[in-house]
N, C-alpha and C positions, 0 to 999 in steps of 0.2 A: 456678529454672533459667533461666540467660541464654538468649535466644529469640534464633536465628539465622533469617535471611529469603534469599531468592535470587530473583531476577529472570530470569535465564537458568541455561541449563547448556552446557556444554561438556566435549568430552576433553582431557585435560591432552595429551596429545602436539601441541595445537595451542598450549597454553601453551610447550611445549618450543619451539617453531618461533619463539613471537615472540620468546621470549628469545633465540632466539639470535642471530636480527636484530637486537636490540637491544645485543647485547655485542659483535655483529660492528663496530655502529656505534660502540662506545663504545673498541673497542681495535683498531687493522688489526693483530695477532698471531692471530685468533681464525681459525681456520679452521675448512670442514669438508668427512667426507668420507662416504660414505655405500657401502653394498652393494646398489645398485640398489633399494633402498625411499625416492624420493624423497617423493612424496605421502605414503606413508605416516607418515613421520617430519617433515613438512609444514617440509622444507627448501626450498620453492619461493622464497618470499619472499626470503630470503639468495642465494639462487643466483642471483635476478634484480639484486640491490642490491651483489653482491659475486661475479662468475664465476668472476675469477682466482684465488678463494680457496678452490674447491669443488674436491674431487677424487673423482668417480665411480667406485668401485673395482669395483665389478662384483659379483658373486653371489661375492665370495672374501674374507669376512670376516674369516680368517687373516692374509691378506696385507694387508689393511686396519689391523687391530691394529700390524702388524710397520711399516708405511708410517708412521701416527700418533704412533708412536713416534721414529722418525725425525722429523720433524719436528720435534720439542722439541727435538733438537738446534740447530736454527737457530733457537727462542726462540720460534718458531710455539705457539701453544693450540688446539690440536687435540679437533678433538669428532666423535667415531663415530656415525655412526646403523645400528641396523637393530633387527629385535624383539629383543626381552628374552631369546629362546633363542636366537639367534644372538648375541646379544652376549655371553653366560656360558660355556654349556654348551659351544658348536661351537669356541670360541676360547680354553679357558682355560689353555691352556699357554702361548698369546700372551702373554696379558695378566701370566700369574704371572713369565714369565722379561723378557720385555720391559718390559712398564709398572711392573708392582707392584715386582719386585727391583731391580730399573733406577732404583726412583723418578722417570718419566718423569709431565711435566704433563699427562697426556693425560686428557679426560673424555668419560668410554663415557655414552652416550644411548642407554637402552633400552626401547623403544615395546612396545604390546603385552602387557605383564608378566599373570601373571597366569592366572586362570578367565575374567577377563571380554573376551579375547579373544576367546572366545564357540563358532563353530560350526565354526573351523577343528581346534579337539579338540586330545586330550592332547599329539599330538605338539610343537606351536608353545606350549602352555598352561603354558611353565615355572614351577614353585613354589617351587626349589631355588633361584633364582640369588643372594635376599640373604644365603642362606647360604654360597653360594661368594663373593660376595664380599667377606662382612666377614670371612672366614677370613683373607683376603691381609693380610698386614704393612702397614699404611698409606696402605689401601682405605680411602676415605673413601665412606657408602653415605647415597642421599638419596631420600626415597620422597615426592614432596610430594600434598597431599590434593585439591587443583582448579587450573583452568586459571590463578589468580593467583598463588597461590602455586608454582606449577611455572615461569612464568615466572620469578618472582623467586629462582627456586633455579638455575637456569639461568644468570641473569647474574653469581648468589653466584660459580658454580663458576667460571665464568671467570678472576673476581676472585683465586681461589684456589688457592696453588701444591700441586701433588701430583694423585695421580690421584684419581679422583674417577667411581662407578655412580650415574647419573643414572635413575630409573626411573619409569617412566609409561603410560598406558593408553589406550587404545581409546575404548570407549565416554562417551557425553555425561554428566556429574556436574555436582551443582548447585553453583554458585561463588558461594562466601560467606566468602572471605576477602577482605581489603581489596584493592583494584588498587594501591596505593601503597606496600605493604607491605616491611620489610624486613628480608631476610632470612639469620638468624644461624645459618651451619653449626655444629650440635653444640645447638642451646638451644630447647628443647622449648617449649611453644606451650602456656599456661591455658586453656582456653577456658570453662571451665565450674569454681567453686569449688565444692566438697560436702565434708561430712565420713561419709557412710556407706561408701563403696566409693568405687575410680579406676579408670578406665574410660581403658585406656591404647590409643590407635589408630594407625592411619599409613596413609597414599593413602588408597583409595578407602573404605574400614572409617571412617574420621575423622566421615564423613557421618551414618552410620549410626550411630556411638557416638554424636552428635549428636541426632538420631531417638532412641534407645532410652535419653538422659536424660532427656527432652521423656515416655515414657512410665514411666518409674518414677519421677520428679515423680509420676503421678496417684496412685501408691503409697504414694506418701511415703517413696519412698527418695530420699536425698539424694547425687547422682555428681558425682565430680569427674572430669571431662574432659581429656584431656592430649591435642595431637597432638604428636605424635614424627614429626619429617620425617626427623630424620640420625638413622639406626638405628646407625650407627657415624661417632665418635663419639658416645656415647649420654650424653644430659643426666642424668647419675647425682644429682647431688645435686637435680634439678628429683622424680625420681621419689619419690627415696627422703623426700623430705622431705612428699609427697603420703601416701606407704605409713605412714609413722609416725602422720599424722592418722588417716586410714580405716582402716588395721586388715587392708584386703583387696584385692587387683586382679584388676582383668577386663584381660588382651590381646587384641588384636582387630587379624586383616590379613590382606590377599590374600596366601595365603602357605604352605607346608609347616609344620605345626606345630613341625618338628623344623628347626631351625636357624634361625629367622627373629625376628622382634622378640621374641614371649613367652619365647623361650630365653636372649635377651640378656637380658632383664630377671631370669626365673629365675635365672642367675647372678650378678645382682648382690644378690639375696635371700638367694641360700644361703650368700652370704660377710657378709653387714652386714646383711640386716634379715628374716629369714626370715616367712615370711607366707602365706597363703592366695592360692592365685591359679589361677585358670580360664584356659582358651586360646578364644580363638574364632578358626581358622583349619582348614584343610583335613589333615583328620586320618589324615596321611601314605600319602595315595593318590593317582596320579593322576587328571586330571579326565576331559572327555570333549566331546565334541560338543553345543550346546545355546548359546541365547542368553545372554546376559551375565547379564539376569533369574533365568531359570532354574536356571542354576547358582548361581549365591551363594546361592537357597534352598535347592537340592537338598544344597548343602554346607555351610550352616548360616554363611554369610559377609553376615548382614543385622541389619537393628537388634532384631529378634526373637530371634535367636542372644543376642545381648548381652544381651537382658535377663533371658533363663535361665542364662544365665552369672552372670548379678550374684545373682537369687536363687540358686545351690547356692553360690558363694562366699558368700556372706551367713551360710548354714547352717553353713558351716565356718567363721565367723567366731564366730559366736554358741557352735557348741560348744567351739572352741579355749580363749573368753572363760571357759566352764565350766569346764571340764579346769583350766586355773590356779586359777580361785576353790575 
């Protein structure tokens, strides 16, 4: 098991912020505009290096989408901030008739996603949104796993024509991917070779499938690790070619069971490589009030989850192996 190290931690929503300082610097088209969650979506930095380019739209997330939109027409790149349930759920007739059918370049930045919102509860605690929006026609969907690689997906999307769900989280997570890193929309991330099971993750889960190779090592199960940042897009041949060696998958994410990474993948099994495969994600309920801690235990969203996942997938490996012989 390749041994990953971390020296700090951080929330990727501060990742979000430097990138987007960084792409603001690197392109003047790059704007942004936010729903009165500045700090929170940690636009401070750009707004002090770039004023003209910030547009405050107030607590009307609607009319935010519709404004964002507009702006690509003048060749502006446009990036929305506010949480992750304001930016799906409140606004998605915005987004499906304006941005997505429109094909406008605009990319949604969405802070907060998730359980590990924490003690604000189920209301703000959305689970649904990367299913709403890898549904959208040419929704491009990006979940990145720490504050480096969130930056560096940040300035991808910039780079990048079409819309574009940027999403990201709250709470401090240990950064252990390279600062220098570069980062390729659609192309899933080794981190870990094994030939007994694949151990497929995405944002804040990536850590944690990390953690729970590091423990089935003492087992002598041997995982292969994959992160998946762009859930859509999905690096189809990165996966399938993982699933043919092992035999079995583990999915694992802050996330509704039903519509989210382990269902993508599910479909691309039941069409070309059908196979044994476990969910590790919230088992389609909402959450509830409680620290970030708390909950991923309470809802089975940790490297513990995962490694009971890998032993009942293992068990449907070994009998499937039967059944044929």
């Amino acid at each position: 098991m390749k041994k990953y190290t971390y020296t700090e931690s951080k929330d990727t929503r501060s990742g979000f912020g430097a990138g987007l300082l960084e792409a603001g610097r690197k392109d003047p088209n790059v704007v942004a505009l936010c729903a009165d969650l500045i700090g929170s979506l940690k636009m401070n930095d750009f707004i002090k290096e770039f004023p003209e380019r910030f547009f405050q739209i107030g607590i009307a997330e609607a009319n935010m989408m519709g404004i964002a939109a507009g702006l690509t027409i003048g060749n502006k790149i446009p990036f929305t901030g506010t949480f992750a349930n304001f930016s799906t759920g409140r606004v998605y007739d915005q987004i499906r008739q304006s941005i997505a059918y429109s094909d406008k370049n605009v990319k949604i930045a969405a802070s907060h996603a998730g359980l590990t919102l924490g003690e604000d509860g189920a209301t703000h605690q959305i689970l649904e949104d990367i299913g709403l929006m890898k549904m959208l026609p040419g929704m491009t969907v990006i979940n990145p796993c720490d504050y480096n690689q969130t930056k560096a997906a940040t300035i991808a999307a910039a780079k990048y024509y079409g819309p574009v769900y940027l999403r990201f989280g709250r709470p401090v997570v240990p950064v252990f991917t390279p600062e220098d890193q570069e980062f390729e929309i659609g192309k899933a991330v080794m981190l870990n070779e094994g030939k007994d099971v694949t151990i497929i993750a995405t944002g804040h889960l990536v850590w944690e499938a990390i953690q729970a190779g590091e423990e089935l090592e003492k087992i002598g199960i041997d995982a292969e690790i994959i992160n998946i940042h762009t859930i859509k897009p999905l690096d189809e041949e990165a996966i399938l070619t993982s699933i043919k060696k092992t035999g079995c998958v583990v999915t694992a994410e802050e996330h509704n069971r039903l519509g989210g990474l382990g269902d993508s993948i599910a479909q691309l099994l039941a069409k070309k490589q059908p196979t044994p495969q476990e969910y590790v994600a919230v088992d389609d309920s909402f959450g509830e009030s409680g620290t970030p801690a708390q909950l991923m235990e309470k809802y089975g969203l940790n490297a513990a989850s995962i490694v009971l996942a890998t032993k009942k997938v293992l068990s449907r490996k070994v009998y499937q192996d039967a059944t044929v012989a």
